[in-house]
C-alpha positions in Angstrom: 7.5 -115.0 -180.3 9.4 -111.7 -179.8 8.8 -108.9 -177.2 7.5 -105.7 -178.3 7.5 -102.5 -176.8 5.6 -99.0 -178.1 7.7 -95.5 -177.2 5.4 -92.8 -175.3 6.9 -90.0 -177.7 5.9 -89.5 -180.8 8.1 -88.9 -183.7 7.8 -85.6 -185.8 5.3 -87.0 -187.8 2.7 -88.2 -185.3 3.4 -91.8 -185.3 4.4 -93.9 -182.1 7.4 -96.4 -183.0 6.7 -100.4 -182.2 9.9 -101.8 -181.9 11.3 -105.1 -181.5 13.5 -105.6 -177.7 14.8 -108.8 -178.8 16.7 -107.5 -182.0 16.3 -103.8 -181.9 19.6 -101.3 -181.4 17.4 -98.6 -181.8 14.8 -98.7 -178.9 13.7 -96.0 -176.8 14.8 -95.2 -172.7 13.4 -97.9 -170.5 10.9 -94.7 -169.4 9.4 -94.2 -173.1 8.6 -97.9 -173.1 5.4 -99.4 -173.1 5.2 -103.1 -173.3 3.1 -104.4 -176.0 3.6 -108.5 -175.0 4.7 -111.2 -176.8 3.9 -111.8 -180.9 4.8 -114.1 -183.4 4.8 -110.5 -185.7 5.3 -107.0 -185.8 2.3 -106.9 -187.7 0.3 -108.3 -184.3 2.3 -105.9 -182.3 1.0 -103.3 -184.3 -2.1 -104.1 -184.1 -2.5 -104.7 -180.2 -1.0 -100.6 -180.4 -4.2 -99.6 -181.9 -6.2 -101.8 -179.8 -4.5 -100.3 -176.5 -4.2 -96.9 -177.6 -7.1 -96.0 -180.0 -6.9 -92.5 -181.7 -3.2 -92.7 -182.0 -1.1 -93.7 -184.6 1.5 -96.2 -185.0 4.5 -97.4 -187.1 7.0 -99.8 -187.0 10.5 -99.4 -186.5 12.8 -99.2 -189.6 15.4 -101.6 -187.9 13.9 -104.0 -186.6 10.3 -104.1 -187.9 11.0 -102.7 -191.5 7.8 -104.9 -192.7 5.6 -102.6 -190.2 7.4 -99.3 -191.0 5.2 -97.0 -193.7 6.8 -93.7 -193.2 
């Protein structure tokens, strides 16, 4: 199981980035972060976003969850 977080700010294009804390390089300031818990994938992480957050969207980050990232 890996820790994922969600950043507050939205990219350019609308989406809010999961990311991965245990293997990404890329992740937001400690202040952007919002914790998403522990999952076995980024796909689950991704989903819990949309669960937390309805009406926003969501994508996964290139680095470290390429298998969630559409954009």
């Amino acid at each position: 199981m890996a820790r994922y977080i969600v950043n507050k700010n939205a990219q350019s294009t609308g989406e809010h980035e999961v990311h991965n804390v245990n293997t990404c390089q890329y992740l937001p300031n400690v202040e952007n972060q919002i914790s998403l818990g522990e999952h076995a994938t980024c796909q689950s992480a991704v989903q819990e976003a949309y669960r937390k957050f309805p009406g926003y969207k969501f994508d996964g980050c290139y680095y470290c969850s390429l298998s969630c990232h559409t954009r």
